[in-house]
Gaussian input, Z-matrix of N, CA and C with variables (Angstrom, degrees):
# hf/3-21g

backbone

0 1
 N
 C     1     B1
 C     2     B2     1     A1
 N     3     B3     2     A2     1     D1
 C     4     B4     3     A3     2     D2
 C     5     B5     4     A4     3     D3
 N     6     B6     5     A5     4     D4
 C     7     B7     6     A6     5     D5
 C     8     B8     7     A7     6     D6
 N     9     B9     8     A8     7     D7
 C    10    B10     9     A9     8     D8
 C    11    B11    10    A10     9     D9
 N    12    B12    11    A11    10    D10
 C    13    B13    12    A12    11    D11
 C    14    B14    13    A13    12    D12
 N    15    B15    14    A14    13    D13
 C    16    B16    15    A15    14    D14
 C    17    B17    16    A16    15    D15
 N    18    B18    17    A17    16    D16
 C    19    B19    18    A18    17    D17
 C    20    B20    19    A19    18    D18
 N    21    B21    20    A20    19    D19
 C    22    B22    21    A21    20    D20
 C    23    B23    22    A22    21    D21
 N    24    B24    23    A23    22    D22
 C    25    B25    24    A24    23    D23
 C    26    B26    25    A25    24    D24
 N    27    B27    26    A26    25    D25
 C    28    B28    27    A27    26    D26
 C    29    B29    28    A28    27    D27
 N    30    B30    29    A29    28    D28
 C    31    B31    30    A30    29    D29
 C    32    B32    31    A31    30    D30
 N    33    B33    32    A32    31    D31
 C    34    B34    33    A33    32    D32
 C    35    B35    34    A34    33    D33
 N    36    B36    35    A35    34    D34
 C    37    B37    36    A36    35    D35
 C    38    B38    37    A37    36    D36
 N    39    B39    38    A38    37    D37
 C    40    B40    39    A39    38    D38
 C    41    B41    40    A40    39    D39
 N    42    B42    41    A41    40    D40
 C    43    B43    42    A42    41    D41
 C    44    B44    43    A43    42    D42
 N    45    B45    44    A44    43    D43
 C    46    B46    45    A45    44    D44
 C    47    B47    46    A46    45    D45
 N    48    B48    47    A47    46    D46
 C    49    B49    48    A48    47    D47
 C    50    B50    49    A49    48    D48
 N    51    B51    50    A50    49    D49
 C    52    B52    51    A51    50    D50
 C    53    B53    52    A52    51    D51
 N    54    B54    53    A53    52    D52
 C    55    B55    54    A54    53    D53
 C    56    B56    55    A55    54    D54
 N    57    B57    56    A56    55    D55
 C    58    B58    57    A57    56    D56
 C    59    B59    58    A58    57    D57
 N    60    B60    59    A59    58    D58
 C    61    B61    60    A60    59    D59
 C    62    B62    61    A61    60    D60
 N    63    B63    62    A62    61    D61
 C    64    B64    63    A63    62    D62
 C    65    B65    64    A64    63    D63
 N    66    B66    65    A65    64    D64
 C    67    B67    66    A66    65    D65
 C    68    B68    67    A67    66    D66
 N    69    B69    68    A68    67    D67
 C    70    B70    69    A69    68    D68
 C    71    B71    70    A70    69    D69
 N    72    B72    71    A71    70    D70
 C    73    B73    72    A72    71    D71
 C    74    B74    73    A73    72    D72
 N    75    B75    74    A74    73    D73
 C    76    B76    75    A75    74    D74
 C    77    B77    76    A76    75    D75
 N    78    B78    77    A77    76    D76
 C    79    B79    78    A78    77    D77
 C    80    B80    79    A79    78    D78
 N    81    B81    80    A80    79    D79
 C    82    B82    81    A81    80    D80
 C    83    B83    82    A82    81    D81
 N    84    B84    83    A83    82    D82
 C    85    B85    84    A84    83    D83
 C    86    B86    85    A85    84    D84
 N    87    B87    86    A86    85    D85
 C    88    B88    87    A87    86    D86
 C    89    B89    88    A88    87    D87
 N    90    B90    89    A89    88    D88
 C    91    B91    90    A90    89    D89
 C    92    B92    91    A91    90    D90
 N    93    B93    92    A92    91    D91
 C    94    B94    93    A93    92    D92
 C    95    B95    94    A94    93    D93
 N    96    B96    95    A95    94    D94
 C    97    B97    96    A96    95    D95
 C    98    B98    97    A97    96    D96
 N    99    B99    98    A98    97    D97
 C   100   B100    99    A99    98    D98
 C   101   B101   100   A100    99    D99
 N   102   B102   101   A101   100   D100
 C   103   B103   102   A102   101   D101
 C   104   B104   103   A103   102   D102
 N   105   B105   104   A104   103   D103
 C   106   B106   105   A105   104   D104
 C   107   B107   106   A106   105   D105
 N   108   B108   107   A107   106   D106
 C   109   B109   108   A108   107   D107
 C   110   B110   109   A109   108   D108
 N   111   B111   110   A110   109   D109
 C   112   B112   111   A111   110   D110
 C   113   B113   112   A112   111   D111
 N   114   B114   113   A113   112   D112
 C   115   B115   114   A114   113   D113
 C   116   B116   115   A115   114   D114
 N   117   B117   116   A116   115   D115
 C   118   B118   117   A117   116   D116
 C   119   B119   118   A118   117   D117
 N   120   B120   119   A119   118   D118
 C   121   B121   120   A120   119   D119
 C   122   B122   121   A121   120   D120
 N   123   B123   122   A122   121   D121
 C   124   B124   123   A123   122   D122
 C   125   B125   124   A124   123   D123
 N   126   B126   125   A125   124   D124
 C   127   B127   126   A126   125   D125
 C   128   B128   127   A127   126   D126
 N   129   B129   128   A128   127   D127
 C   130   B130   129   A129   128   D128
 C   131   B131   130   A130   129   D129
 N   132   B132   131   A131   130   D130
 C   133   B133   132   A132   131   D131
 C   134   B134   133   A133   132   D132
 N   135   B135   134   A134   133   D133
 C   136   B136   135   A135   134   D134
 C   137   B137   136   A136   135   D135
 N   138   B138   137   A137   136   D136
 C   139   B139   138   A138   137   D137
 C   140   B140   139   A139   138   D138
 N   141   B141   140   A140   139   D139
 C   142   B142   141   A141   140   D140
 C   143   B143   142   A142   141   D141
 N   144   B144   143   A143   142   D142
 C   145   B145   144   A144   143   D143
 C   146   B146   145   A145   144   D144
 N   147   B147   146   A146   145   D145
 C   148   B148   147   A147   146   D146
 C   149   B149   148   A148   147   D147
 N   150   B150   149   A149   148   D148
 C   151   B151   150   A150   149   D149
 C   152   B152   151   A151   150   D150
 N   153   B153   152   A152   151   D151
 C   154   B154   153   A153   152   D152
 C   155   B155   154   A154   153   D153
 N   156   B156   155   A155   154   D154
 C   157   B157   156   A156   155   D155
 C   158   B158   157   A157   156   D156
 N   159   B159   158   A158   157   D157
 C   160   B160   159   A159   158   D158
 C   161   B161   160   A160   159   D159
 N   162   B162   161   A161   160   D160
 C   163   B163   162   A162   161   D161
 C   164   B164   163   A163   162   D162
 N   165   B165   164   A164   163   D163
 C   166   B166   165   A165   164   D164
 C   167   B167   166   A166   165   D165
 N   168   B168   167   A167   166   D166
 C   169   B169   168   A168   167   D167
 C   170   B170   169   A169   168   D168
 N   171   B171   170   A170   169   D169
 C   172   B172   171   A171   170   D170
 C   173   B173   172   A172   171   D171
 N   174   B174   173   A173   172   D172
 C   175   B175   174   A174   173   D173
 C   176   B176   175   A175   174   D174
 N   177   B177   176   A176   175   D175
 C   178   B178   177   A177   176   D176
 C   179   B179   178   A178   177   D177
 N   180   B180   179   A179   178   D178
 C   181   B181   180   A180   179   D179
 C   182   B182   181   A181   180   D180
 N   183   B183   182   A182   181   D181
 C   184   B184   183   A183   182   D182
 C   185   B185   184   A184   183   D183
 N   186   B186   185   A185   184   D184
 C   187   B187   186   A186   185   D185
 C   188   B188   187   A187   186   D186
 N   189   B189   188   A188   187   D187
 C   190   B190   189   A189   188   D188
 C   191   B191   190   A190   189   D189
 N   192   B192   191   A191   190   D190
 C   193   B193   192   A192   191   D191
 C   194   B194   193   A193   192   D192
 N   195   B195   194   A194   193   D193
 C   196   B196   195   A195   194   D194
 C   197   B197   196   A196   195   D195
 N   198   B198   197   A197   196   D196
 C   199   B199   198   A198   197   D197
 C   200   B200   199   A199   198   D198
 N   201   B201   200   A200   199   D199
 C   202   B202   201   A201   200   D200
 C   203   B203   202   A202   201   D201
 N   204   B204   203   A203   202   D202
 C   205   B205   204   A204   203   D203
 C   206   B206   205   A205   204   D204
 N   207   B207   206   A206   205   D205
 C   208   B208   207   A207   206   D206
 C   209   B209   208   A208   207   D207
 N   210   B210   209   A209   208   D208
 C   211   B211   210   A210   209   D209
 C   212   B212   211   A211   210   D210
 N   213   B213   212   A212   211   D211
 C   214   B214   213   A213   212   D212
 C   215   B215   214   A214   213   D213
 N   216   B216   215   A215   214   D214
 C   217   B217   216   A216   215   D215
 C   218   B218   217   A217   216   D216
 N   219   B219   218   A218   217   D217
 C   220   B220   219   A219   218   D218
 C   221   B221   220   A220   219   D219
 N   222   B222   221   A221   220   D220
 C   223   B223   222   A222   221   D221
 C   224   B224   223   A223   222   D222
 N   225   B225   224   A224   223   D223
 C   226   B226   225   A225   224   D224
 C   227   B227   226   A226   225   D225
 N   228   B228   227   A227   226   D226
 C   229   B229   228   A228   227   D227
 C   230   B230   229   A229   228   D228
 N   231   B231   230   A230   229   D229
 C   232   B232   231   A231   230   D230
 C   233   B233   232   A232   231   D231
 N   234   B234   233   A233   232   D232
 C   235   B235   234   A234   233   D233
 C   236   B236   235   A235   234   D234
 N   237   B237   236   A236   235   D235
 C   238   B238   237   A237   236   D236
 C   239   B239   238   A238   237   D237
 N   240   B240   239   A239   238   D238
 C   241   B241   240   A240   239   D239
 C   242   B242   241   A241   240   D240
 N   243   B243   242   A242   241   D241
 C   244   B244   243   A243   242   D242
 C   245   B245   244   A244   243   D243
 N   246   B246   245   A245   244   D244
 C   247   B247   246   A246   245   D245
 C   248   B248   247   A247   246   D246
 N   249   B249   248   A248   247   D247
 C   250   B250   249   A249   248   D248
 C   251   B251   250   A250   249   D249
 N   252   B252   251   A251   250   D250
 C   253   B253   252   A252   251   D251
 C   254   B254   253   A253   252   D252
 N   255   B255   254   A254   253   D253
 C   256   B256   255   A255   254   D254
 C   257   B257   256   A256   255   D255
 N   258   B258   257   A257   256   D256
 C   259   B259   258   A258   257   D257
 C   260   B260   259   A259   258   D258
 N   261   B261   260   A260   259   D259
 C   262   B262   261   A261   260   D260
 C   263   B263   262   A262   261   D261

   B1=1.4407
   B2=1.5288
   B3=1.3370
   B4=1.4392
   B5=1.7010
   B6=1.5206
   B7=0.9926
   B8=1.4907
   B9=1.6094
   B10=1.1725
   B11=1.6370
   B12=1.5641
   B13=1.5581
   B14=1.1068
   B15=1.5307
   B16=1.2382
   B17=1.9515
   B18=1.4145
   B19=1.6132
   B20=1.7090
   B21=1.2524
   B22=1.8362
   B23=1.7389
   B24=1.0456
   B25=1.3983
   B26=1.3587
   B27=0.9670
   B28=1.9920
   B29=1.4270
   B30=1.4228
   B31=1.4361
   B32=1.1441
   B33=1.7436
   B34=1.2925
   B35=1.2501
   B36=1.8534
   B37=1.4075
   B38=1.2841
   B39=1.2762
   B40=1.7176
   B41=2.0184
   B42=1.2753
   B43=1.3369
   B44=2.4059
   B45=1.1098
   B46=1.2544
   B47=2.1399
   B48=1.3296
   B49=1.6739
   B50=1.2640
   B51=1.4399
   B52=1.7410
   B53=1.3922
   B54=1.2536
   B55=1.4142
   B56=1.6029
   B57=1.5137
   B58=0.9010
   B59=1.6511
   B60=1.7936
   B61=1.3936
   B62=2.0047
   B63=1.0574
   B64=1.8273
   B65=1.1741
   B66=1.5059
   B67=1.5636
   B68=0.9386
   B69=1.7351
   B70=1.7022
   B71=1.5933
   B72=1.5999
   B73=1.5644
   B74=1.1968
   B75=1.8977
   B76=1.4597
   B77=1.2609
   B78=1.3169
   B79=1.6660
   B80=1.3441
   B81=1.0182
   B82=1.7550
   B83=1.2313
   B84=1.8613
   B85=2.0277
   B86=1.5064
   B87=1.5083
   B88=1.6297
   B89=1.2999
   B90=1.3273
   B91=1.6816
   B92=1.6117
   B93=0.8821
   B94=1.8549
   B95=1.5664
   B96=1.4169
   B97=1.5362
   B98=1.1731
   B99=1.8415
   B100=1.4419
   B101=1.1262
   B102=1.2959
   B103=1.9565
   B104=1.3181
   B105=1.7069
   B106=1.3176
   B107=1.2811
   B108=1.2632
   B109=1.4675
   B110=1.1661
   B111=1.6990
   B112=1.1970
   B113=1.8069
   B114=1.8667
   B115=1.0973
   B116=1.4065
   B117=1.2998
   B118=1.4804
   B119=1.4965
   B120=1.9074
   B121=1.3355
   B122=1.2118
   B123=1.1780
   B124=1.3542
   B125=1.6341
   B126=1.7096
   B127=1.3277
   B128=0.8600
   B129=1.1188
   B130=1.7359
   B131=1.3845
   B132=1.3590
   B133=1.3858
   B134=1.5693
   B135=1.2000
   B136=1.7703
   B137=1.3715
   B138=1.4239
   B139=1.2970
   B140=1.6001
   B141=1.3691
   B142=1.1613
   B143=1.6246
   B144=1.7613
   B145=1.6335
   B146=1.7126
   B147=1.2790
   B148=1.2567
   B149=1.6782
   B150=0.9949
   B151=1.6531
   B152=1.6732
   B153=1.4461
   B154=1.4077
   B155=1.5582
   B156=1.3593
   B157=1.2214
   B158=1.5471
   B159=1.1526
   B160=1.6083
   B161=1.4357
   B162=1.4374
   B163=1.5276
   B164=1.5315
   B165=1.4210
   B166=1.5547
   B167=1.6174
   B168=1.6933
   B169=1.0665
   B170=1.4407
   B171=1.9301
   B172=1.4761
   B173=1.5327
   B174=1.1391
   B175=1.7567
   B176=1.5749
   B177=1.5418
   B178=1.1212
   B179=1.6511
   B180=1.5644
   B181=1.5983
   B182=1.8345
   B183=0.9965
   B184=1.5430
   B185=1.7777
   B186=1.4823
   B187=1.6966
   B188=1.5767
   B189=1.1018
   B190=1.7513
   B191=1.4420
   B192=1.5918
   B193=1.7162
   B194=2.1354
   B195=0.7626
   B196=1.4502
   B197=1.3153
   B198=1.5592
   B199=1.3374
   B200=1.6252
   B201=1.5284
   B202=1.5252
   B203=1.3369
   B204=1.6467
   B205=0.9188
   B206=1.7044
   B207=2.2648
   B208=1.3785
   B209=1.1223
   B210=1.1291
   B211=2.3136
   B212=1.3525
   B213=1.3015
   B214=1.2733
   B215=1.7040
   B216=0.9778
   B217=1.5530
   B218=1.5857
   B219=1.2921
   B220=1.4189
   B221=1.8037
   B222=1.6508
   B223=1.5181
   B224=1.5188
   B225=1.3510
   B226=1.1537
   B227=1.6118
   B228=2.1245
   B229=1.6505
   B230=1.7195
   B231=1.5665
   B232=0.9650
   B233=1.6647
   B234=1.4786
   B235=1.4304
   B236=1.9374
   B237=1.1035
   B238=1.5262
   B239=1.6490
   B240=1.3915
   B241=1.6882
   B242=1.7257
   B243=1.5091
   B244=1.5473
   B245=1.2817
   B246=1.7201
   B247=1.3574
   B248=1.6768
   B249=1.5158
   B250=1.2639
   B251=1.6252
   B252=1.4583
   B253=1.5019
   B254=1.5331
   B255=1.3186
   B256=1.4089
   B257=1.5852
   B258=1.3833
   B259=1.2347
   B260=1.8058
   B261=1.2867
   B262=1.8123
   B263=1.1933
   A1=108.51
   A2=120.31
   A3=124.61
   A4=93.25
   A5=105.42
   A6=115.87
   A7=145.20
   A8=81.87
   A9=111.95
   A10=137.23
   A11=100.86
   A12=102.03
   A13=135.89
   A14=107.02
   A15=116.66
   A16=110.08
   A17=91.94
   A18=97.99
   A19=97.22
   A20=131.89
   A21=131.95
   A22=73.54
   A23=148.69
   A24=128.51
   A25=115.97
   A26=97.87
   A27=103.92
   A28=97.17
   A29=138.31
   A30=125.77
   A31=101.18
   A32=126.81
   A33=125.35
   A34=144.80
   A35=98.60
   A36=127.37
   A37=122.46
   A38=126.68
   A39=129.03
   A40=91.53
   A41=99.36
   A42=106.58
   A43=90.01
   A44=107.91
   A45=120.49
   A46=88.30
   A47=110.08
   A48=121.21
   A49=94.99
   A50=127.23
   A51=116.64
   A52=108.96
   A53=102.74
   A54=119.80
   A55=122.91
   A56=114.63
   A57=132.00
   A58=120.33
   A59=93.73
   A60=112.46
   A61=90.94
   A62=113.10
   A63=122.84
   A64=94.23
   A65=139.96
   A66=135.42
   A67=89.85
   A68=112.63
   A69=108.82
   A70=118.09
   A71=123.50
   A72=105.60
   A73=124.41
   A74=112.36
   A75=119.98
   A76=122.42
   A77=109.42
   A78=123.32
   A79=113.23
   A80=112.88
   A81=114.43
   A82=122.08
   A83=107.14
   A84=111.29
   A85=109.36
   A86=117.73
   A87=91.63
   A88=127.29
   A89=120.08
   A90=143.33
   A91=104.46
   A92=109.44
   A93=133.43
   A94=123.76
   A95=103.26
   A96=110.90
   A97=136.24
   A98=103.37
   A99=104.86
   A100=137.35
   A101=111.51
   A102=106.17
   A103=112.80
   A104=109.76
   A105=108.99
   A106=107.23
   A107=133.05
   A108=146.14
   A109=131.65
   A110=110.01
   A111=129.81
   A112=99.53
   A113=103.52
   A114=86.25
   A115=149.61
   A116=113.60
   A117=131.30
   A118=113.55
   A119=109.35
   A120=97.21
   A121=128.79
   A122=133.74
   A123=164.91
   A124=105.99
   A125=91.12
   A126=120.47
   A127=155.99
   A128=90.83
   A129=131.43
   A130=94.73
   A131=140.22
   A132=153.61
   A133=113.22
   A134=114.66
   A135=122.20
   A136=116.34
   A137=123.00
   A138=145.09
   A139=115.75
   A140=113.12
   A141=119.83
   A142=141.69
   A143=94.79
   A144=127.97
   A145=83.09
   A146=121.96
   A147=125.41
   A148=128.93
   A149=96.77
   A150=110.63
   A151=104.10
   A152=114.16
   A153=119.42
   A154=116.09
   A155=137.05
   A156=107.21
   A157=115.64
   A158=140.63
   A159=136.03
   A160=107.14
   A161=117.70
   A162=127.38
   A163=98.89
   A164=98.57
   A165=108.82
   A166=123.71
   A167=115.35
   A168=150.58
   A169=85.97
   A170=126.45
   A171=121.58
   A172=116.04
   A173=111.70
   A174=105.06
   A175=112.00
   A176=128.59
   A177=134.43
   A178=103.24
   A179=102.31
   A180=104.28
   A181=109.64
   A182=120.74
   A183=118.09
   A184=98.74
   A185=106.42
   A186=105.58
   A187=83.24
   A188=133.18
   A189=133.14
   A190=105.83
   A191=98.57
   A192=106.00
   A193=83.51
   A194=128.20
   A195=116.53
   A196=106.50
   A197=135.97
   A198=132.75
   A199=116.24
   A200=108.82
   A201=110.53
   A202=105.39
   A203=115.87
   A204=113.92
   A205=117.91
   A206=95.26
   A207=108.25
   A208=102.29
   A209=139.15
   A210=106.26
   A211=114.49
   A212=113.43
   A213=135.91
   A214=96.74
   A215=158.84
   A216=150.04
   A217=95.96
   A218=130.32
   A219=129.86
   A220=111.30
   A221=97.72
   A222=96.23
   A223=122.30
   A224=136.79
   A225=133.15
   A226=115.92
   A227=107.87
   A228=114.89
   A229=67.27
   A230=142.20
   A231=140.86
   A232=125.67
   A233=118.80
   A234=131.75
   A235=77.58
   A236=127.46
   A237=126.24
   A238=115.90
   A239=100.21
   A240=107.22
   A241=119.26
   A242=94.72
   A243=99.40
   A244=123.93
   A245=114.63
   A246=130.69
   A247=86.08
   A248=115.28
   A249=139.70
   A250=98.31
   A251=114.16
   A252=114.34
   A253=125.35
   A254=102.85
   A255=111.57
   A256=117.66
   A257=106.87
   A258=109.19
   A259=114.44
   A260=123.97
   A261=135.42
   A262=89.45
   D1=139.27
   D2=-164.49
   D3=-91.79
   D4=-177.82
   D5=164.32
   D6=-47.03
   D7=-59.14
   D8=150.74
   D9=-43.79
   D10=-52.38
   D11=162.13
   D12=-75.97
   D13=3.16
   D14=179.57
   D15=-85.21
   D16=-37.61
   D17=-167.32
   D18=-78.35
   D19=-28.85
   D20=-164.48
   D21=-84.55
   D22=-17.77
   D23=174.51
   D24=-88.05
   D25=-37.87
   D26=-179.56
   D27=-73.13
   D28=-17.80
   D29=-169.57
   D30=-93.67
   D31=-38.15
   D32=158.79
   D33=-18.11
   D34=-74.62
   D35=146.37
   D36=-35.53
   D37=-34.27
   D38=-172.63
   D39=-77.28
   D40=-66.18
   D41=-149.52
   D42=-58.89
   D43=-41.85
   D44=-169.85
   D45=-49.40
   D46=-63.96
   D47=-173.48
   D48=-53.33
   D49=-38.11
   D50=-171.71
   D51=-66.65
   D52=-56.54
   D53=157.78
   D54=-13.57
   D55=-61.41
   D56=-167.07
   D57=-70.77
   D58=-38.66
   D59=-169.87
   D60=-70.00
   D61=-61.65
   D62=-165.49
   D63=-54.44
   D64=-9.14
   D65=156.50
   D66=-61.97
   D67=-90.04
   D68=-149.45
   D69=-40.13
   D70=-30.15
   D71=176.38
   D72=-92.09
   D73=9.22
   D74=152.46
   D75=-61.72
   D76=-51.23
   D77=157.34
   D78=-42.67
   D79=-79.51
   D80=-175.92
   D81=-34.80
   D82=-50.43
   D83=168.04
   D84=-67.28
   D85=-33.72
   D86=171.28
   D87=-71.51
   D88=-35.19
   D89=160.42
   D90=-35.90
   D91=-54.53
   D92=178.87
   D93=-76.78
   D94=-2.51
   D95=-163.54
   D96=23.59
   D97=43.30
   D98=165.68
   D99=-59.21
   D100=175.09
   D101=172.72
   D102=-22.46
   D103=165.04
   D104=157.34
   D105=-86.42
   D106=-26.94
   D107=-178.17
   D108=-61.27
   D109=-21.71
   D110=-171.21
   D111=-99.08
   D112=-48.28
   D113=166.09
   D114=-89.52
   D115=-0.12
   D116=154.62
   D117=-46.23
   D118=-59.11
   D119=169.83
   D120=-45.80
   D121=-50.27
   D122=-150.40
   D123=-51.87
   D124=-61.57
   D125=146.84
   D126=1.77
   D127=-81.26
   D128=-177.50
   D129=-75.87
   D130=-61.77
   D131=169.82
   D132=-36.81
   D133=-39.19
   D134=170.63
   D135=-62.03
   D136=-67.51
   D137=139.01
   D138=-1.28
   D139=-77.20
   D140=168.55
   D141=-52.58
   D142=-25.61
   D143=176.64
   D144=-77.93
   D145=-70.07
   D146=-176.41
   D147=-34.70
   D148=-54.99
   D149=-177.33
   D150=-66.73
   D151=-54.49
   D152=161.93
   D153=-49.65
   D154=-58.31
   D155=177.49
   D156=-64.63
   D157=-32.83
   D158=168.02
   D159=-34.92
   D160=-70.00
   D161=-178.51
   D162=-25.05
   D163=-71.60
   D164=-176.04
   D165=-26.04
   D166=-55.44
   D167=-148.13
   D168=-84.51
   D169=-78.33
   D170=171.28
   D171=-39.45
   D172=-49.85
   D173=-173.63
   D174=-59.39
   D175=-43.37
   D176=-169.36
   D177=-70.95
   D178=-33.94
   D179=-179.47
   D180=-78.44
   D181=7.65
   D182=-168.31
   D183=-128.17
   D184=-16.08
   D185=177.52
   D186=-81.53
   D187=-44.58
   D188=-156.85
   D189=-61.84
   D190=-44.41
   D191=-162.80
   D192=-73.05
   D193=-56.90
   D194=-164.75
   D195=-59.93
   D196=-55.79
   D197=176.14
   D198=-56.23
   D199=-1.04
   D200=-177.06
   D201=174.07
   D202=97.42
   D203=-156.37
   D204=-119.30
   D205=-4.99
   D206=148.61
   D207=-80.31
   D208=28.36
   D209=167.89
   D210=-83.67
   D211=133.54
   D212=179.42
   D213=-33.71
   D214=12.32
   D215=-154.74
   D216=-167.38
   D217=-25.18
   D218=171.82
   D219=-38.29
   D220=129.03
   D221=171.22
   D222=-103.98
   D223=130.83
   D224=164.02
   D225=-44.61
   D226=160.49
   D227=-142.69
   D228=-69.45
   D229=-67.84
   D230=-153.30
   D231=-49.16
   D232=-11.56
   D233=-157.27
   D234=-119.48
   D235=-46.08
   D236=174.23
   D237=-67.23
   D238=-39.91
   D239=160.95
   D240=-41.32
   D241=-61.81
   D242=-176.82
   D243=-55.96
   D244=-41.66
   D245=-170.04
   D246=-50.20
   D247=-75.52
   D248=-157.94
   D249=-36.93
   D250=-53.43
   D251=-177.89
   D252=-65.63
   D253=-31.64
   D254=174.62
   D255=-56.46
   D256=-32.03
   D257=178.83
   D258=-70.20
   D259=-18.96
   D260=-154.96
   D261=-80.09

């Protein structure tokens, strides 16, 4: 793993743990019967952690397939298409 792949993984991981944390206090305000407002935001903020680490995940997988596009794990533009759409 390059340098490089080391850091598009650690940024992953961050946003994936942020991710993770704006769950647990979704849980906690519904557990807690906070606002709906508070937890919508809350929400909304997971979601958004979410969709952003994917981006991450397709883009890093579509720089790979071009810098190496025999590797045994390389995805076709159409199998990178889908990833990409799944996320919209």
């Amino acid at each position: 793993m390059t340098t490089d792949d080391t850091a598009q993984q650690k940024k992953i991981i961050n946003r994936l743990r942020r991710a993770q944390g704006q769950l647990a206090a979704v849980i906690t305000a519904v557990e807690a019967g906070g606002s709906c407002k508070d937890v919508v935001t809350q929400l909304a903020a997971v979601s958004s952690a979410l969709d952003r680490a994917g981006f991450v995940i397709v883009s890093t997988a579509m720089r790979e397939c071009l810098d190496n596009p025999a590797a045994e794990n390389s995805l076709t533009v159409d199998e990178l298409e889908k990833l990409f759409l799944t996320l919209a």
